[in-house]
N, C-alpha and C positions, 0 to 999 in steps of 0.2 A: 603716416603718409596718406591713406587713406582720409584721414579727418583732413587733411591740406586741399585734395582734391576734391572732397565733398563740397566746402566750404569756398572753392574756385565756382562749382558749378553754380551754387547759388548764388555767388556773385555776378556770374553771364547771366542768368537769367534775370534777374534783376537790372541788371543795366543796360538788358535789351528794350525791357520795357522803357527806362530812360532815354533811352538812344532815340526809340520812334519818336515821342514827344519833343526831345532836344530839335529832333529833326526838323518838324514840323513848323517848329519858331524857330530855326535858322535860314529854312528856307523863304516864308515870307519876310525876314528880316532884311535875307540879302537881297532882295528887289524891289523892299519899299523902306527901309529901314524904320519897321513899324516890328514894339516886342508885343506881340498878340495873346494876351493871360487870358483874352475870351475863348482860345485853345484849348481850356476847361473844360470849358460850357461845350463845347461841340463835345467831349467826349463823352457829360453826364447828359444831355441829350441824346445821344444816340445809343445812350443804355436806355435811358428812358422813355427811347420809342419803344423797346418792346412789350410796355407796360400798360394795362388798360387804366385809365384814369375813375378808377371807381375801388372802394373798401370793400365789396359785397364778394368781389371777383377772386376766389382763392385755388392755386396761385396766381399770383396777376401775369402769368404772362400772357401776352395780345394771339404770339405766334407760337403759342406751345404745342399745339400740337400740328405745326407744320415742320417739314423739313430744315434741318440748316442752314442751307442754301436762304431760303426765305428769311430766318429772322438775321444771317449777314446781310441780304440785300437790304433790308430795313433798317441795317443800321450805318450802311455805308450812305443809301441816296441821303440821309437824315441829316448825315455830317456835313456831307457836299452842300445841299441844298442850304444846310446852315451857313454855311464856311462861303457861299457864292453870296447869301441875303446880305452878311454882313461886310462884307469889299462893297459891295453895287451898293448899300443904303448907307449906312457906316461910315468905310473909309476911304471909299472913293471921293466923294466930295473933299474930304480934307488931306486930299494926297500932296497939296503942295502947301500943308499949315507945317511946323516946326515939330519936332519928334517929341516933345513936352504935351503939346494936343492932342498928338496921336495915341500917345502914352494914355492920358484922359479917357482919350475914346475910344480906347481899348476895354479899360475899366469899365465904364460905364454901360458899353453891350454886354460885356460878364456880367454885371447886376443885374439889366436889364432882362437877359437869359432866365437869369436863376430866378429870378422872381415873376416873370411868367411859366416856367415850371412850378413852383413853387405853388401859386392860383392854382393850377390844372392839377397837379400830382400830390397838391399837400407837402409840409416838409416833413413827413414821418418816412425813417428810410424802411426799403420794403425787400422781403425775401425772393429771392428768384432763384425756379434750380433748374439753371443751366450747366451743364457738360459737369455732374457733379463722380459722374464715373472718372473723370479725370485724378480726382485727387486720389485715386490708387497709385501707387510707386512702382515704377519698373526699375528692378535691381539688376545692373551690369558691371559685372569684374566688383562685384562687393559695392556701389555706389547706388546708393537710390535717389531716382529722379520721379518726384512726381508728374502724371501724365500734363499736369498744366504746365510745368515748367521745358519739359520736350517742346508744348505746343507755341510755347514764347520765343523761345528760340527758334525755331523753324519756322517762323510767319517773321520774326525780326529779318533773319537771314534772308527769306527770300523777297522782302520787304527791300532790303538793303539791296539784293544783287539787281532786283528790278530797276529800280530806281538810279541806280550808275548806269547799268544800259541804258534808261529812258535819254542820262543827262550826258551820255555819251553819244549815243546812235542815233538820235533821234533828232532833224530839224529843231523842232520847240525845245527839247533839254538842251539843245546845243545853243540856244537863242537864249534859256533859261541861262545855262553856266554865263554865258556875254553879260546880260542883266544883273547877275550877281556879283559879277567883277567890276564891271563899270556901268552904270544902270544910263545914266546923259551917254555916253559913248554908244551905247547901244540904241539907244533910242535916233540920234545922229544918223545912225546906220540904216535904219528902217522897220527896225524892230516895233511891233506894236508894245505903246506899254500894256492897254488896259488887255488884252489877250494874255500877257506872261502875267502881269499881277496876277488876271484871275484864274490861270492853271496854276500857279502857285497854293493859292487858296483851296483849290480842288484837294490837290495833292495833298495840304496838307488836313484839309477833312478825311480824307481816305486813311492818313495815319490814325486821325481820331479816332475813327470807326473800329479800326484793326485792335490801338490799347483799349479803347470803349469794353468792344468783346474781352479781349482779354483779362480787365478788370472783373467784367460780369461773372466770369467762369471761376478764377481765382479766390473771388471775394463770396461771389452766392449773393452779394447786397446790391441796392441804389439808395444813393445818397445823395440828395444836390449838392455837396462838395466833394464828389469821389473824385473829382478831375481837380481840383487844386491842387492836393500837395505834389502829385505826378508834374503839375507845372508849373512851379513854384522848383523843384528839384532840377526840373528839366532848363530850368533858366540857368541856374546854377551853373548846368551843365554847360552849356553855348558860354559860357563867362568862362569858366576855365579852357576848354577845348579850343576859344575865338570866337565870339561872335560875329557872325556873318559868313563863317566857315562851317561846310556843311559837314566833313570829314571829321571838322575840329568838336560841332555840334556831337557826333556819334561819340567819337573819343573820350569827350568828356562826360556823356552818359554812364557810358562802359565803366569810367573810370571812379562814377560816383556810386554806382551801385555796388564796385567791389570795395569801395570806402566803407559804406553802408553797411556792407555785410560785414568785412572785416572787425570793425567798432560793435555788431552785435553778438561776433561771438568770440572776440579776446578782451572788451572791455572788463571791467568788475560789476558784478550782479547789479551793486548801483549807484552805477554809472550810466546804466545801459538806458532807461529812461531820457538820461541828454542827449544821445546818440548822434542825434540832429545836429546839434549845438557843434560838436567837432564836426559835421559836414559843411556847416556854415563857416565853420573858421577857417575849414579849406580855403573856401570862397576867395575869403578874408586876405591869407595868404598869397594867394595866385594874382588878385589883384594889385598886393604889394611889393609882389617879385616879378610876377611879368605879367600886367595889367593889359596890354594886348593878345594873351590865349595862349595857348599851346603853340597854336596854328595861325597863323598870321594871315589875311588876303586885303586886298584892299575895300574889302565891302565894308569894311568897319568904317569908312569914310560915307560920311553926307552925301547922300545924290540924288535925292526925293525933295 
């Protein structure tokens, strides 16, 4: 029983980190229906600001010996600042081209990212020891939870409970949930678009920021592809959950990390190596049995 429940927990914590990223491209999906894989980039950026850009520098971090507080501020403004450059140069101009271009020009700022990090940072990935006291375990009722995996959960959660308040309580979330539903209806209305697209884009650099750190802490590394397969998974996730549902987007985070874990610890030793391969087929499946999500809203329709 105990091995059931261990084996739960690392599935939550896994699929929270899923859930922020699914978040993140549900939400600008459902106000511009744009799938944004430069989502990446904002997260290996904003690991990679805390990084000085020189070999000599050991460890490299920029703010190591500042407080906390300080290297999250550096890596949330990083995200935003990123996540606002690319709506305002990007894909603002092309907000009324066909979701095939935007698709394009989604791609093409991910490249464009990593290969000016890539110039500045080198592509050799580089050690960083952040929050490395975390990977001690705190054992409760016989389950150990490493201190990273308490930390995932409890920044997802309060990620999550934020974020329904904002898009309940709140003028702009309330204006944001309109735009998500019917983006022309809204706009009809008096809704500004470019204000909701670009707190969309905020919001979802502020997620980046959040897995950013939490990668960094987990992993110890930076990598110019630390943020793809997180979103690359996290797509995944919004296809089975619904795309364009934001509820649907968590859902299907949640739901792919306990796949995830599940497939790594009852497959066969090797097996486990494809591991992937049956979370793809999920995919696979979901699209051939109910191809509109879990979760159904009408954002999945054209309105951009």
């Amino acid at each position: 029983m105990l091995h059931v429940l261990q084996v739960i927990l690392d599935a939550i914590a896994l699929g929270s980190l899923y859930a922020l990223v699914a978040l993140a491209i549900g939400l600008v999906f459902g106000v511009m229906k744009l799938i944004n894989f430069a989502q990446g980039d904002y997260i290996t950026l904003g690991a990679y600001s805390l990084v000085v850009p020189s070999a000599s520098i050991t460890p490299p971090l920029l703010f190591g010996a500042l407080p906390v507080p300080a290297m999250i501020f550096s890596v949330v403004i990083t995200c935003v600042i990123l996540a606002l450059a690319t709506e305002r140069i990007a894909f603002r101009p092309l907000r009324n081209s066909s979701p095939a271009t935007l698709l394009v020009a989604s791609f093409a700022v991910s490249y464009f990212i990593q290969h000016v990090t890539m110039l500045v940072q080198t592509g050799r990935p580089k050690s960083v020891g952040i929050g490395s006291q975390l990977a001690n375990a705190v054992e409760i009722a016989g389950l150990r939870m490493p201190g990273v995996q308490i930390l995932t959960m409890g920044v997802t959660l309060a990620l999550l409970i934020g974020l329904v308040l904002f898009l309940k309580k709140t003028p702009l979330g309330v204006q944001m949930r309109a735009a998500a539903e019917n983006f022309e209806m809204a706009r009809l209305l008096g809704i500004r678009a470019d204000k909701v697209i670009a707190l969309a884009f905020v919001i979802s650099g502020g997620l980046a920021a959040a897995v950013s750190m939490l990668l960094v802490v987990q992993t110890g590394t930076l990598d110019l592809r630390m943020g793809l397969m997180p979103v690359v998974i996290a797509f995944f996730a919004t296809v089975i959950g619904g795309i364009g549902s934001l509820s649907g987007a968590a859902l299907g985070g949640f739901l792919v990390g306990f796949v995830s874990v599940l497939l790594q610890t009852y497959l066969p030793a090797d097996l486990r190596p494809s591991r992937d391969a049956f979370v793809f087929g999920l995919v696979i499946l979901t699209l051939l049995v109910r191809p509109q999500g879990l979760i159904v809203t009408s954002a999945a329709k054209e309105r951009v």
